[in-house]
GUZALO-325744 format. One record per residue (C-alpha): residue in one letter; x, y, z. Coordinates in steps of 0.1 Angstrom, whole numbers. Layout:
! GUZALO-325744
type->A&u->X&v->Y&w->Z $
...
END
This chain:
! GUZALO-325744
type->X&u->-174&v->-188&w->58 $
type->X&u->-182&v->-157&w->42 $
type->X&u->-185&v->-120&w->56 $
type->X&u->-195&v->-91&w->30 $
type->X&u->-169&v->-68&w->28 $
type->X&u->-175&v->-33&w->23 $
type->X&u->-163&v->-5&w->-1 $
type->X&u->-141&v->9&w->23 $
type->X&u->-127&v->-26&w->35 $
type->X&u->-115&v->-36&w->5 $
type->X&u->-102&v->-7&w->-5 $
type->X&u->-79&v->-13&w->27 $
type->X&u->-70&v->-46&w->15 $
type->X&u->-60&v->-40&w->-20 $
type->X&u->-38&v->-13&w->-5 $
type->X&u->-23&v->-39&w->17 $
type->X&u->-21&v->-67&w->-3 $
type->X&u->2&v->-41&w->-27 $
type->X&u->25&v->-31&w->4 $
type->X&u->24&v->-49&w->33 $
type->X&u->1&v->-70&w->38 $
type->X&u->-1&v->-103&w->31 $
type->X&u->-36&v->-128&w->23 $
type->X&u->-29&v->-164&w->33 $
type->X&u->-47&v->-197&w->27 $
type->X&u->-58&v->-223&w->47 $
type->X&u->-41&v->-259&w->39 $
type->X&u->-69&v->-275&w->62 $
type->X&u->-98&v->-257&w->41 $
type->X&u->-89&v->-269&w->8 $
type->X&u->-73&v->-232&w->2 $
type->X&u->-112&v->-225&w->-1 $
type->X&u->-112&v->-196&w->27 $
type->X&u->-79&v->-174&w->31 $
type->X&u->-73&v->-150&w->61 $
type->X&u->-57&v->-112&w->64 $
type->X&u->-27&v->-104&w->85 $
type->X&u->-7&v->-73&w->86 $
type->X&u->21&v->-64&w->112 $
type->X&u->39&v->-33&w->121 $
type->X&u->68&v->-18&w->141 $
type->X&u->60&v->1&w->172 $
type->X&u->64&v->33&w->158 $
type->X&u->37&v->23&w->134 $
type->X&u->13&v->13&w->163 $
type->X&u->-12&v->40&w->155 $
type->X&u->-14&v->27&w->120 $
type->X&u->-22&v->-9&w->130 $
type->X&u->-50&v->0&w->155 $
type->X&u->-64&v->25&w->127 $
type->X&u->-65&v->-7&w->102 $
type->X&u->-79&v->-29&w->129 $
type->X&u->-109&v->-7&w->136 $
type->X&u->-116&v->-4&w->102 $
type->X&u->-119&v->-42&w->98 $
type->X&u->-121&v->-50&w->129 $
type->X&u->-160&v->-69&w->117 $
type->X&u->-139&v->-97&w->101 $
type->X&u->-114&v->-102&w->130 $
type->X&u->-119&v->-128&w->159 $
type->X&u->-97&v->-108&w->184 $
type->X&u->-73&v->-76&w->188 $
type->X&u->-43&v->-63&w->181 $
type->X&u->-16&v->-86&w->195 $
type->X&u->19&v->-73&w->203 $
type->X&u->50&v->-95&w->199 $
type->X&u->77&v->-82&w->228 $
type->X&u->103&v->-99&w->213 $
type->X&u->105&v->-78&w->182 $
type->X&u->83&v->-54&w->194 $
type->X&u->58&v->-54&w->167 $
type->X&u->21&v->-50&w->166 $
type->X&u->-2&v->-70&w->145 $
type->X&u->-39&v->-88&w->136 $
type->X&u->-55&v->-111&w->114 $
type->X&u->-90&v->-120&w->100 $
type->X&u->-112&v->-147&w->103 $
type->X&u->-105&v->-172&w->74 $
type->X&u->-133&v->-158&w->46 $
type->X&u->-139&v->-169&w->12 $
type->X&u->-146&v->-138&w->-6 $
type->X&u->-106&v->-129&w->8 $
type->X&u->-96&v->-161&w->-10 $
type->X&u->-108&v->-141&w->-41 $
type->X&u->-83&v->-114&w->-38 $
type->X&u->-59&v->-137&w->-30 $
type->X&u->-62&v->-160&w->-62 $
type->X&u->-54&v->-122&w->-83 $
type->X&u->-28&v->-112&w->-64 $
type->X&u->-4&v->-146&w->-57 $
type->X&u->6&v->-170&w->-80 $
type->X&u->24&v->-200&w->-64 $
type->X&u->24&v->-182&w->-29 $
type->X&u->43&v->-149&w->-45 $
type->X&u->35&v->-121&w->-47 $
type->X&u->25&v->-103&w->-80 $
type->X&u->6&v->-73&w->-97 $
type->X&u->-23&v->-88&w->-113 $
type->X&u->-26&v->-77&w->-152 $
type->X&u->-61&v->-61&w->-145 $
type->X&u->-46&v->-43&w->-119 $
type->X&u->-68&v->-15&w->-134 $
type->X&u->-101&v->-31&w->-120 $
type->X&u->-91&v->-37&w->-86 $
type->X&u->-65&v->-6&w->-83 $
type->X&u->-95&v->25&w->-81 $
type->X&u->-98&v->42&w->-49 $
type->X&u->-79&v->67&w->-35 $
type->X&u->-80&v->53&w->1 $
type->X&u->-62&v->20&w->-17 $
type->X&u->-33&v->45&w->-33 $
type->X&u->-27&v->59&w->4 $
type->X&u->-27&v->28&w->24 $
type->X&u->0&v->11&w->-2 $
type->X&u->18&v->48&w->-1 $
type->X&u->18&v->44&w->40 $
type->X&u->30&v->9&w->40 $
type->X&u->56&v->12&w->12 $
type->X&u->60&v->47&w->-1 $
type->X&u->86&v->72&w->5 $
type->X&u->90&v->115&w->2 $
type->X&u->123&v->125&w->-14 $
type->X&u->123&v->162&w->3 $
type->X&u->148&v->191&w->-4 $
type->X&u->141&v->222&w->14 $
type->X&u->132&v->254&w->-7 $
type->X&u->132&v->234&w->-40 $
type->X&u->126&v->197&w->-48 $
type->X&u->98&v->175&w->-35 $
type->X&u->89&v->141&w->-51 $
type->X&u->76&v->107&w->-42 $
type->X&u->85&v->70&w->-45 $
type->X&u->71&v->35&w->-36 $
type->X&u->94&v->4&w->-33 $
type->X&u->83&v->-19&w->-58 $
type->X&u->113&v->-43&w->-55 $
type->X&u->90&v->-77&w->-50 $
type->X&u->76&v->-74&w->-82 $
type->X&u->91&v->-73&w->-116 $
type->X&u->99&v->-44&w->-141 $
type->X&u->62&v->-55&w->-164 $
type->X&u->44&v->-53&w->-134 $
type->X&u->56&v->-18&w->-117 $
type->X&u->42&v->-8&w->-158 $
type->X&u->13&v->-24&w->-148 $
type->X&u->11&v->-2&w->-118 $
type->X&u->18&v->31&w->-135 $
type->X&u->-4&v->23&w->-160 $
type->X&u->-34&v->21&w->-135 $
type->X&u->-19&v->52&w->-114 $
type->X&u->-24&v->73&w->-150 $
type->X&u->-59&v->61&w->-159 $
type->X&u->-75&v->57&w->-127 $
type->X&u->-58&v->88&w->-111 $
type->X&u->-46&v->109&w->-138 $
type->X&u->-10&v->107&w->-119 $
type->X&u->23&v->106&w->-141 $
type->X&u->46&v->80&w->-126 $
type->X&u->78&v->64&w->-140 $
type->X&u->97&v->34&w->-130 $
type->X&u->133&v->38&w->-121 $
type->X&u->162&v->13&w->-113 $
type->X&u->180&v->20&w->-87 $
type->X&u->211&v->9&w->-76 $
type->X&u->211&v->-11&w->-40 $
type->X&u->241&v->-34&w->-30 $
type->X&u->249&v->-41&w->-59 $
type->X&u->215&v->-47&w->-77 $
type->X&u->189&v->-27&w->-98 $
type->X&u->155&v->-33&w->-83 $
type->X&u->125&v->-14&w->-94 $
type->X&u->110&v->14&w->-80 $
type->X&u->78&v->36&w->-89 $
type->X&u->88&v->71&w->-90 $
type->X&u->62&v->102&w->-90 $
type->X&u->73&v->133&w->-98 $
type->X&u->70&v->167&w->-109 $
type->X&u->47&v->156&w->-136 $
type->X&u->30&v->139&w->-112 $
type->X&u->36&v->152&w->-75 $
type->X&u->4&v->173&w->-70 $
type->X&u->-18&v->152&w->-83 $
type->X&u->-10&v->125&w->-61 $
type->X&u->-5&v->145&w->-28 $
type->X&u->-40&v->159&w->-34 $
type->X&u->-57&v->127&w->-32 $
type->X&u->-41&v->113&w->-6 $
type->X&u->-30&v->136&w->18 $
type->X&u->-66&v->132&w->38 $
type->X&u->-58&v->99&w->45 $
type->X&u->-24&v->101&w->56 $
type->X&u->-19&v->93&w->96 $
type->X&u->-2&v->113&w->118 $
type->X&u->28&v->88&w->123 $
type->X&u->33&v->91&w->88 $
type->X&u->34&v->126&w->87 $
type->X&u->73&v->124&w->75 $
type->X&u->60&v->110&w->41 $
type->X&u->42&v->150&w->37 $
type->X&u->63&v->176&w->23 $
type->X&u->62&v->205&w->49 $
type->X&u->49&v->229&w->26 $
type->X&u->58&v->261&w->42 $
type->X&u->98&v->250&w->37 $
type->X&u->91&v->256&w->-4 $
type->X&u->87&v->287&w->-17 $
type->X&u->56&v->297&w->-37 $
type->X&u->70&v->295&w->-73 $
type->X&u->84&v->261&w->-64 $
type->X&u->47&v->244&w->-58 $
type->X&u->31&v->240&w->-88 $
type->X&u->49&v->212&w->-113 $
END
């Protein structure tokens, strides 16, 4: 089965597929048609019905709510043209950055959703501001793969960083003051009110302290 997709949708997607989403096949297709499902907390409940009425064309039913973890969530029909995107972005049912990243990584609307599913505002009062996504699934090559793509298609300066958790480096995008205002101005339209804590409050930083 096949359902054109538009400009918008897939945009979604791709910004999913990068955070958290996932695209799954279907063993008793052949893996020929592969479905979308996200899920969310409760707190992001707003997010998942904004998502779901923006695909809602490929979906059979509603948002569903599991009480027992108190989560909200959908899926899509089983579609070929998602099995596409899948075969880029898994390889042996994992997760990975595909190396033309650059050709499916190219709208703004993608770099906010992935920012709202797995990015993160670093905010100091009166001084400091910068942004982060948690890249710790994928591998050092491929968060370069991601920064490459941020600076071409976006003109945004990133870095990757290694933090320390528990013990263990993972790797993390990191956009700062090279890169800060760039990325806030494309997509701060975007971002939903239940993510408001990932926008700096601007009126807490002084004038001079704004521009990188």
């Amino acid at each position: 089965m096949n359902i054109p997709l538009t400009e918008k949708q897939k945009a979604i997607i791709i910004g999913n597929v990068l955070g958290d989403g996932g695209i799954y096949c279907s063993k008793n297709l052949n893996g020929k048609n592969s479905y979308f499902y996200i899920k969310q907390c409760n707190k992001y409940k707003e997010y998942i019905y904004w998502l779901f009425g923006e695909l809602k064309t490929i979906c059979p039913s509603g948002v569903k709510h599991k009480k027992a973890y108190n989560q909200w969530y959908f899926y899509s029909r089983y579609l070929e043209n998602l099995t596409e995107i899948r075969k880029a972005f898994y390889v042996d049912n994992r997760k990975i950055v595909p190396k033309n990243i650059k050709e499916w990584l190219t709208s703004p609307l993608s770099l906010a959703v992935w920012y709202m599913d797995d990015g993160g505002l670093d905010f100091r009062p009166k001084y400091h501001y910068s942004f982060d996504f948690s890249t710790n699934a994928f591998s050092v090559e491929e968060c370069y793969l991601l920064i490459d793509a941020l600076k071409e298609n976006f003109g945004i300066d990133a870095t990757v960083q290694n933090p320390l958790c528990r013990g263990k480096r993972y790797p993390e995008i990191y956009i700062g003051v090279a890169g800060r205002n760039r990325f806030l101005s494309l997509v701060k339209s975007y971002i939903l009110p239940c993510f408001s804590h990932k926008i700096p409050p601007f009126e807490s930083l002084t004038p001079q302290r704004l521009s990188p």
